[in-house]
ZALODO-481641 format. One record per residue: residue in one letter; z negated, y, x of N, C-alpha, C, CB in turn. Coordinates in steps of 0.2 Angstrom, whole numbers, always signed. Each point is the difference from the previous one (the first is absolute). Glycine has a CB too. Example, Ala and Ser with C-alpha at 12.3 -4.5 7.8 and 13.67 -1.06 7.14 Angstrom:
BEGIN
+------+-------+-------+-------+-------+-------+-------+-------+-------+-------+-------+-------+-------+
: rest :    nz :    ny :    nx :   caz :   cay :   cax :    cz :    cy :    cx :   cbz :   cby :   cbx :
+------+-------+-------+-------+-------+-------+-------+-------+-------+-------+-------+-------+-------+
:    a :   -39 :   -28 :   +66 :    +0 :    +6 :    -4 :    +0 :    +6 :    +4 :    -6 :    -6 :    -9 :
:    s :   +10 :   +11 :    +7 :    -1 :    +6 :    +4 :    -3 :    +5 :    -4 :   +10 :    -3 :    +6 :
+------+-------+-------+-------+-------+-------+-------+-------+-------+-------+-------+-------+-------+
//
This chain:
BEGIN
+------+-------+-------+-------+-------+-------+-------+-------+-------+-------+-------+-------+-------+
: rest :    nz :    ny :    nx :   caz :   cay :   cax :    cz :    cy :    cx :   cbz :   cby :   cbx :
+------+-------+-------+-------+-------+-------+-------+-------+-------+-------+-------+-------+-------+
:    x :    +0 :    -6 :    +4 :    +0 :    +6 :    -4 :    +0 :    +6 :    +4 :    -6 :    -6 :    -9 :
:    x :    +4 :    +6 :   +17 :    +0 :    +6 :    +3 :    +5 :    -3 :    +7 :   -15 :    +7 :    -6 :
:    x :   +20 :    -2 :    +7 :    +7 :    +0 :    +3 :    -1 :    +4 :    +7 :    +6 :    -1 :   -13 :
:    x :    -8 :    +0 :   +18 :    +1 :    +4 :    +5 :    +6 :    +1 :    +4 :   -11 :    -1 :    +0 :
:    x :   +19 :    +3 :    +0 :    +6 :    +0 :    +2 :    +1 :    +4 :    +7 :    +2 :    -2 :   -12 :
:    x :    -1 :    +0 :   +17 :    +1 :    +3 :    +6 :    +5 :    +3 :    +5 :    -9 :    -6 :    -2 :
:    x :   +11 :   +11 :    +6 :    +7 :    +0 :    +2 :    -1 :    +4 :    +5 :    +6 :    -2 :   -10 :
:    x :    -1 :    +4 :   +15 :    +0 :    +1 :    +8 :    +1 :    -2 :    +5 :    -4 :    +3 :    -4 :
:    x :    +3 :    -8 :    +3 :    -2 :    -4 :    +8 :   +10 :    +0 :    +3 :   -15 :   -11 :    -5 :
:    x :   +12 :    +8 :   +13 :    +8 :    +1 :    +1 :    -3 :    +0 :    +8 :    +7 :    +9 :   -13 :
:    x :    -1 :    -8 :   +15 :    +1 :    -1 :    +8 :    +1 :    +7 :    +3 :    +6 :   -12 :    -1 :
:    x :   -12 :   +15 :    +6 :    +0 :    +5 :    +3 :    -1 :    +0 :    +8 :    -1 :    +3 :   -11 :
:    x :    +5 :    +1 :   +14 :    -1 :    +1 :    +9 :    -9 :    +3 :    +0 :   +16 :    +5 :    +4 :
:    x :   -19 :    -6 :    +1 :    -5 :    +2 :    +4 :    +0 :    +8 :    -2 :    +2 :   -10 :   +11 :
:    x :    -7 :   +12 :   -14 :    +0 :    +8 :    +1 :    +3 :    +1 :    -7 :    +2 :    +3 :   +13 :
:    x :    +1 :    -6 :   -17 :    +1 :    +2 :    -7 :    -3 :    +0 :    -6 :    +7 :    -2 :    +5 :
:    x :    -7 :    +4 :    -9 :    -4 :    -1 :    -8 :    +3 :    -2 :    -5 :    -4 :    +8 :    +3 :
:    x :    +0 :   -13 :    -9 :    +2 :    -5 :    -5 :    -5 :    +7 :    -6 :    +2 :   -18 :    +9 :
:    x :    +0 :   +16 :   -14 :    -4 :    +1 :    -4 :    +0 :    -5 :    -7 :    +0 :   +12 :    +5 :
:    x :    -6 :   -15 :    -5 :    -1 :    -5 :    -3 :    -3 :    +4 :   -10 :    -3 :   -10 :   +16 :
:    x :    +6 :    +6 :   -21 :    -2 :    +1 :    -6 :    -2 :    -6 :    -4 :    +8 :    +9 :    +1 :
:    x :   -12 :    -7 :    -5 :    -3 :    -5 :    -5 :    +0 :    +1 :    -7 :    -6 :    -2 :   +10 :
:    x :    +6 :    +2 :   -15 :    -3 :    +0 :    -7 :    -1 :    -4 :    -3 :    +4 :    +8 :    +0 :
:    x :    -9 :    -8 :    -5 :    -5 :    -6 :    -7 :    +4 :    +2 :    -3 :   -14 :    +0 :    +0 :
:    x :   +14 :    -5 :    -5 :    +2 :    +0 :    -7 :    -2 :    -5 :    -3 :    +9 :    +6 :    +2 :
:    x :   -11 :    -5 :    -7 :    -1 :    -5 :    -7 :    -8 :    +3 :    -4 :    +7 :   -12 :    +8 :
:    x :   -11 :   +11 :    -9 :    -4 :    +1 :    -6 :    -7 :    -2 :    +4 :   +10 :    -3 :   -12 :
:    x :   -16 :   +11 :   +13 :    -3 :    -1 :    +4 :    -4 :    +9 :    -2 :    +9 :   -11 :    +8 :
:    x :   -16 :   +11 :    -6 :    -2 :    +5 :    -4 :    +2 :    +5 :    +7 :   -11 :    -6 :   -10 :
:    x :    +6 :    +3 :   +15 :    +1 :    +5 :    +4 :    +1 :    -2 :    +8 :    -6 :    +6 :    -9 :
:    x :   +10 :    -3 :   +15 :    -1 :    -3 :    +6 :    -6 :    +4 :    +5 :   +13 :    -4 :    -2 :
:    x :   -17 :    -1 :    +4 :    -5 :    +1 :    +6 :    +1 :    +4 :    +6 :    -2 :    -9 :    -4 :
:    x :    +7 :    +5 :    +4 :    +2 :    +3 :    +9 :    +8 :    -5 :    +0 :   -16 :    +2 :    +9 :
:    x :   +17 :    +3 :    -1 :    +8 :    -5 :    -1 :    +1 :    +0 :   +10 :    +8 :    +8 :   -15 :
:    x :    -4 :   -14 :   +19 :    -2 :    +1 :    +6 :    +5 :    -4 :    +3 :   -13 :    +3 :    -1 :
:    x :   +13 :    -4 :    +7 :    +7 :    -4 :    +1 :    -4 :    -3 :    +8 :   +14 :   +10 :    -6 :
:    x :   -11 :   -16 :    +6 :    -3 :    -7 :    +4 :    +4 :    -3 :    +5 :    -6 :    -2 :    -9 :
:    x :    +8 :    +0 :   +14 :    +6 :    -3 :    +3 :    -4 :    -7 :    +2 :    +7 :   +13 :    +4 :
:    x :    -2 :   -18 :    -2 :    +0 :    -5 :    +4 :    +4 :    -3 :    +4 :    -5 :    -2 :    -8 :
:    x :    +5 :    +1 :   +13 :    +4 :    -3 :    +4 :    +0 :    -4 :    +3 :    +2 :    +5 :    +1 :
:    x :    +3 :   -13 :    -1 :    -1 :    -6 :    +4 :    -7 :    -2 :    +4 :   +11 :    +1 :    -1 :
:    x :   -13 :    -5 :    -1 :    -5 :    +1 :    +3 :    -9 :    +0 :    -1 :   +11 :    +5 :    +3 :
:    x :    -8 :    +2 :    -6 :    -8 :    +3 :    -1 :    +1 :    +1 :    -9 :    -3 :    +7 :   +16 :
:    x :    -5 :    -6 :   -16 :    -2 :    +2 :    -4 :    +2 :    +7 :    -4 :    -8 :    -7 :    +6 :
:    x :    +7 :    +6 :   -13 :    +3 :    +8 :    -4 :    -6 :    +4 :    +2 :    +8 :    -4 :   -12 :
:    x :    -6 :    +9 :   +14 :    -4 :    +7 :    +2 :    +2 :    +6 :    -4 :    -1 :    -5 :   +12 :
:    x :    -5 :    +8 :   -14 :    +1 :    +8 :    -2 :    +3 :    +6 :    +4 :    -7 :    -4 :    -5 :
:    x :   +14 :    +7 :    +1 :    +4 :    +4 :    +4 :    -5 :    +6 :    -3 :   +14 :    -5 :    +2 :
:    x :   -14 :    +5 :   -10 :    -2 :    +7 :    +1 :    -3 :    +1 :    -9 :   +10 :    +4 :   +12 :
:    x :   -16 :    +0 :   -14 :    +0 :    -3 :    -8 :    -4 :    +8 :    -3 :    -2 :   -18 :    +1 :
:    x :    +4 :   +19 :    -6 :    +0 :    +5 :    -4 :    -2 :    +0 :    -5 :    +6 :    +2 :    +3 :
:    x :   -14 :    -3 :    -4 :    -3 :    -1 :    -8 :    +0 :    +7 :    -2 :    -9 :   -11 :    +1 :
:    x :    +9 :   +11 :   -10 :    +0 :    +4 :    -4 :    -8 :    +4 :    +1 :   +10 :    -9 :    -8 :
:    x :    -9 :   +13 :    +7 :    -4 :    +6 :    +3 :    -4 :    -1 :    +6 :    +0 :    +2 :   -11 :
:    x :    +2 :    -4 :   +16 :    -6 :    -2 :    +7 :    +5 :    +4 :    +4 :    -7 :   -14 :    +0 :
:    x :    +7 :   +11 :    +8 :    +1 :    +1 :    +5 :    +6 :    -5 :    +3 :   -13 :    +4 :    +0 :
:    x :   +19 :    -1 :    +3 :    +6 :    -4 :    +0 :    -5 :    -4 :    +9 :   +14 :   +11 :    -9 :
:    x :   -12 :   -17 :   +11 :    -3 :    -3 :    +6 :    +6 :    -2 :    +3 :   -11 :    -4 :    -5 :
:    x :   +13 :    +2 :   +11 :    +6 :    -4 :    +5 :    -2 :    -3 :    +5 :    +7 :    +7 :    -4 :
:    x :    -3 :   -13 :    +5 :    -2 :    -5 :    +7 :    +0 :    +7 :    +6 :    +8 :   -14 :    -4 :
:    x :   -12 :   +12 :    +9 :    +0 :    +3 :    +4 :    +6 :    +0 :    +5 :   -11 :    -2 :    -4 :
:    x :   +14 :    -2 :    +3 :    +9 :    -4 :    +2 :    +4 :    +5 :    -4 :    -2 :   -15 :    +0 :
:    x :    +2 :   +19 :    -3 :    +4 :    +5 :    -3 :    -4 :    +6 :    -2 :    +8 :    -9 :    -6 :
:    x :   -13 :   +10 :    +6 :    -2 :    +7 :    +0 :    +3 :    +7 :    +4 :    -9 :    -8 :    -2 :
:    x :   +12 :   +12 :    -1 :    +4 :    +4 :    +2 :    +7 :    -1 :    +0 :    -8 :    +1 :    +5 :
:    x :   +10 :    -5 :    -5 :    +6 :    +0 :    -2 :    +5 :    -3 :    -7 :    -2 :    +0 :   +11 :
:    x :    -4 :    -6 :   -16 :    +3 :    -1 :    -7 :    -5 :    +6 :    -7 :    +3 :   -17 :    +7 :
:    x :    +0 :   +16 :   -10 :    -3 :    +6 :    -3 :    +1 :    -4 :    -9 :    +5 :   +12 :   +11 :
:    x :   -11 :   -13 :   -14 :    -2 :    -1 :    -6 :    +1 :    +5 :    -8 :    -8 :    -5 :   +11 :
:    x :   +13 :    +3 :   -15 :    -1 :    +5 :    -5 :    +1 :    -5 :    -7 :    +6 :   +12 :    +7 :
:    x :    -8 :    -7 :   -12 :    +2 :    -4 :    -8 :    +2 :    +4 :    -4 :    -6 :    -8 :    -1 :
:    x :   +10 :    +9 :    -3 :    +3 :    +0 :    -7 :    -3 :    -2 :    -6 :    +8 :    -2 :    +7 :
:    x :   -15 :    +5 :    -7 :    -2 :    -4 :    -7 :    +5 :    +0 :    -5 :   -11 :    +2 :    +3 :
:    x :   +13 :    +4 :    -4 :    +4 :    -1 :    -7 :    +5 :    -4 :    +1 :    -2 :   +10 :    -5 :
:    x :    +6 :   -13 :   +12 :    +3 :    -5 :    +0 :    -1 :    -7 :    -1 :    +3 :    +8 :    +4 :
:    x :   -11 :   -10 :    -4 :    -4 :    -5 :    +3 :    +2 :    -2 :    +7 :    -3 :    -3 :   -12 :
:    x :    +5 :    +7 :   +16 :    +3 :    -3 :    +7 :    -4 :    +3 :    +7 :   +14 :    +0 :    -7 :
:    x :   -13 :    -3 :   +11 :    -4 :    +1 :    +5 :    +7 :    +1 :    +7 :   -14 :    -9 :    -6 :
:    x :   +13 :   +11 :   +11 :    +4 :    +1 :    +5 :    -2 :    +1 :    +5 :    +6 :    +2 :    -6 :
:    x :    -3 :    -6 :   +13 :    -2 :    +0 :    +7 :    +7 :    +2 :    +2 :   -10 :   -10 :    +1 :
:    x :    +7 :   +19 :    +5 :    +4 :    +2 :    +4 :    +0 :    -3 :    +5 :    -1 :    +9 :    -4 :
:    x :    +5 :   -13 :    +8 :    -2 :    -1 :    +5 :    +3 :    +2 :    +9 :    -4 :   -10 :   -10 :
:    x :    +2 :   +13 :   +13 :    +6 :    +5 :    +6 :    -3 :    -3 :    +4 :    +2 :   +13 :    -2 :
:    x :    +2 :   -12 :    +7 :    +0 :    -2 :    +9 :    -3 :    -7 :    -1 :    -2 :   +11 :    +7 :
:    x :    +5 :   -15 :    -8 :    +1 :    -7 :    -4 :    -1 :    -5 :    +6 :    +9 :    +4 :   -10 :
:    x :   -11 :    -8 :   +14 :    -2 :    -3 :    +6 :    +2 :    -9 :    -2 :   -10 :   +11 :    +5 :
:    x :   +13 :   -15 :    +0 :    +2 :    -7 :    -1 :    -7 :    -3 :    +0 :   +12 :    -1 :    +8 :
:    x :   -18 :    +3 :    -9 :    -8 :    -5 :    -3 :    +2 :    +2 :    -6 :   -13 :    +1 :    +9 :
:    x :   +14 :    +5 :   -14 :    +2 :    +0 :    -7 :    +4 :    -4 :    -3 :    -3 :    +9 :    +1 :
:    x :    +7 :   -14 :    +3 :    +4 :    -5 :    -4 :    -4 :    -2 :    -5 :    +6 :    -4 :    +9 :
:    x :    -5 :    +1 :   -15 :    -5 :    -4 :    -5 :    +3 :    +1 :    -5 :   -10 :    +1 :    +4 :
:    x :    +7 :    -5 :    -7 :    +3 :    -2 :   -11 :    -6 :    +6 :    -1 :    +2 :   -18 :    -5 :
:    x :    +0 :   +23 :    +2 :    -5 :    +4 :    -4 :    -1 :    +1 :    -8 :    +2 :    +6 :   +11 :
:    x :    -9 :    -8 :   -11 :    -2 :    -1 :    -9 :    -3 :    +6 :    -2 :    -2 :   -13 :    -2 :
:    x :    +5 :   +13 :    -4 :    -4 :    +6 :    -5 :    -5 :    -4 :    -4 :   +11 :    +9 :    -1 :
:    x :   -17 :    -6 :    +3 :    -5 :    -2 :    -6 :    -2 :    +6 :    -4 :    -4 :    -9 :    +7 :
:    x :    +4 :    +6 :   -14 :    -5 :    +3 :    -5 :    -7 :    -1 :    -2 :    +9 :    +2 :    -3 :
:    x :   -15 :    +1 :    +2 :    -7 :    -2 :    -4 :    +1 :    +3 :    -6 :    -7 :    +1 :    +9 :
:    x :    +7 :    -4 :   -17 :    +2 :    +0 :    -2 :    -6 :    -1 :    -7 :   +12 :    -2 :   +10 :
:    x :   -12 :    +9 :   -13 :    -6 :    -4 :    -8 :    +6 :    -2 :    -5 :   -13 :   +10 :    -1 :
:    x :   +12 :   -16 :    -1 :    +4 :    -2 :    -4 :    -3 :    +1 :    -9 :    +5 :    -8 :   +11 :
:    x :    -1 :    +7 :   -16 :    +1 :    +2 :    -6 :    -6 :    -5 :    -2 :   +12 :    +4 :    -1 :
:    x :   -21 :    -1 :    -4 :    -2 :    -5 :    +0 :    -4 :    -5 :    +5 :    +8 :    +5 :    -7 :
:    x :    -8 :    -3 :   +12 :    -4 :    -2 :    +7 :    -3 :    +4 :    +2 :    +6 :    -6 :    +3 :
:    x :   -13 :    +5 :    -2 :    -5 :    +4 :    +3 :    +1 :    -3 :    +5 :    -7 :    +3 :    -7 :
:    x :   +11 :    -4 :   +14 :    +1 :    -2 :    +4 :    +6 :    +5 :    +6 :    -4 :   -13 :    -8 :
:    x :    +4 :   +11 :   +13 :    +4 :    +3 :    +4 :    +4 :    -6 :    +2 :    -8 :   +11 :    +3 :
:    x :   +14 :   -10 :    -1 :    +7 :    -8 :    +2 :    +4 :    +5 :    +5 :    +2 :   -10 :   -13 :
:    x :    -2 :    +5 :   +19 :    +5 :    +3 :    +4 :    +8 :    -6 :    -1 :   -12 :    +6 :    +9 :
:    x :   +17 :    +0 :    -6 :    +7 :    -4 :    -3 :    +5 :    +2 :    +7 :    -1 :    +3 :   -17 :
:    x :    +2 :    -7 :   +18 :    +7 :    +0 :    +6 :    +5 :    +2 :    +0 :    -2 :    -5 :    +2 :
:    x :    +6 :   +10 :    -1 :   +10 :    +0 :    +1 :    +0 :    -7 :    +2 :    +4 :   +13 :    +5 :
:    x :    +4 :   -14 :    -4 :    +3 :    -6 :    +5 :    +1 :    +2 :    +6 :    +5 :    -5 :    -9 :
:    x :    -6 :    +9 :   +14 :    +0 :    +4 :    +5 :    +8 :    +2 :    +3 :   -12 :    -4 :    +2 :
:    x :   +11 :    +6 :    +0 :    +9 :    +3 :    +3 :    -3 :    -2 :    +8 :    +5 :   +15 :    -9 :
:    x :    +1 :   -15 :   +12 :    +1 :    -1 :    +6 :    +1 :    +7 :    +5 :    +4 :   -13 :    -6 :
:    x :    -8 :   +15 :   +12 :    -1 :    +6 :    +5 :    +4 :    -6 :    +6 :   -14 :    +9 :    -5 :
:    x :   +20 :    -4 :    +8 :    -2 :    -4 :    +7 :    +3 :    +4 :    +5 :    +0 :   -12 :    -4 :
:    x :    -4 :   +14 :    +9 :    +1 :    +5 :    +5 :    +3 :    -3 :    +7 :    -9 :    +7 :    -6 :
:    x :   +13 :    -6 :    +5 :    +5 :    -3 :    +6 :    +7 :    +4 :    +3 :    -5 :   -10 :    -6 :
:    x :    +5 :   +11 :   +13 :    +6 :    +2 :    +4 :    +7 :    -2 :    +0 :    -8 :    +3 :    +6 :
+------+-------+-------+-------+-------+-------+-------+-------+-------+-------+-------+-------+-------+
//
C-alpha cells in the first residue's frame, strides 16, 4: 500500500555529481522522516544521510560536505545532491521512508528498490 519509486543513479567520472530522487505514494497519514542508505558488495547497508520531519538533517561522515539532504513534502519525495562523487561511493542506494500508516498507531519503515551509483574513470 505504500510505494517508494526511485531514480538517478547512473555512471559518473571521479569529481562529478548524481542527484538521486525518491517519492511515496499510496495511502498513509503522515511521513516521519525520509533518508537514503547505500550498500556495496560486500558490506553492510549503511546510512548516507536521513531527514526526519521536523528534527535535524544528519550524514555519514563519508559524505559530509559534499552530499546534501532535501524534501518535497508536498511532493512526498525526498532527494540526495550528491558532488565531487569519489570511486568508495559506488553502491546500490535506497530510499527509505518512516512511515504512520492509516489506522496504526505505529511507525513502518519502507524501501525503494535502489538505483545503482558508480563512480568510475
Amino acid at each position: 500500500q505504500v510505494h517508494l519509486a526511485e531514480s538517478g543513479g547512473g555512471l559518473v567520472q571521479p569529481g562529478g555529481s548524481l542527484r538521486l530522487s525518491c517519492a511515496a505514494s499510496g495511502s498513509f497519514f503522515s511521513i516521519n522522516g525520509m533518508g537514503w542508505y547505500r550498500q556495496s558488495p560486500g558490506k553492510e547497508r549503511e546510512l548516507v544521510a536521513t531527514m526526519p520531519t521536523g528534527g535535524s538533517t544528519n550524514y555519514a561522515d563519508s559524505v559530509e560536505g559534499r552530499f546534501t539532504i532535501s524534501r518535497d513534502n508536498a511532493k512526498n519525495a525526498v532527494y540526495l545532491q550528491m558532488n565531487n562523487l569519489k570511486p568508495e561511493d559506488t553502491a546500490v542506494y535506497y530510499c527509505k521512508a518512516v512511515i504512520r500508516r492509516m489506522y496504526y498507531n505505529s511507525l513502518n519503515d519502507y524501501w525503494g528498490q535502489g538505483t545503482q551509483v558508480t563512480v568510475s574513470s
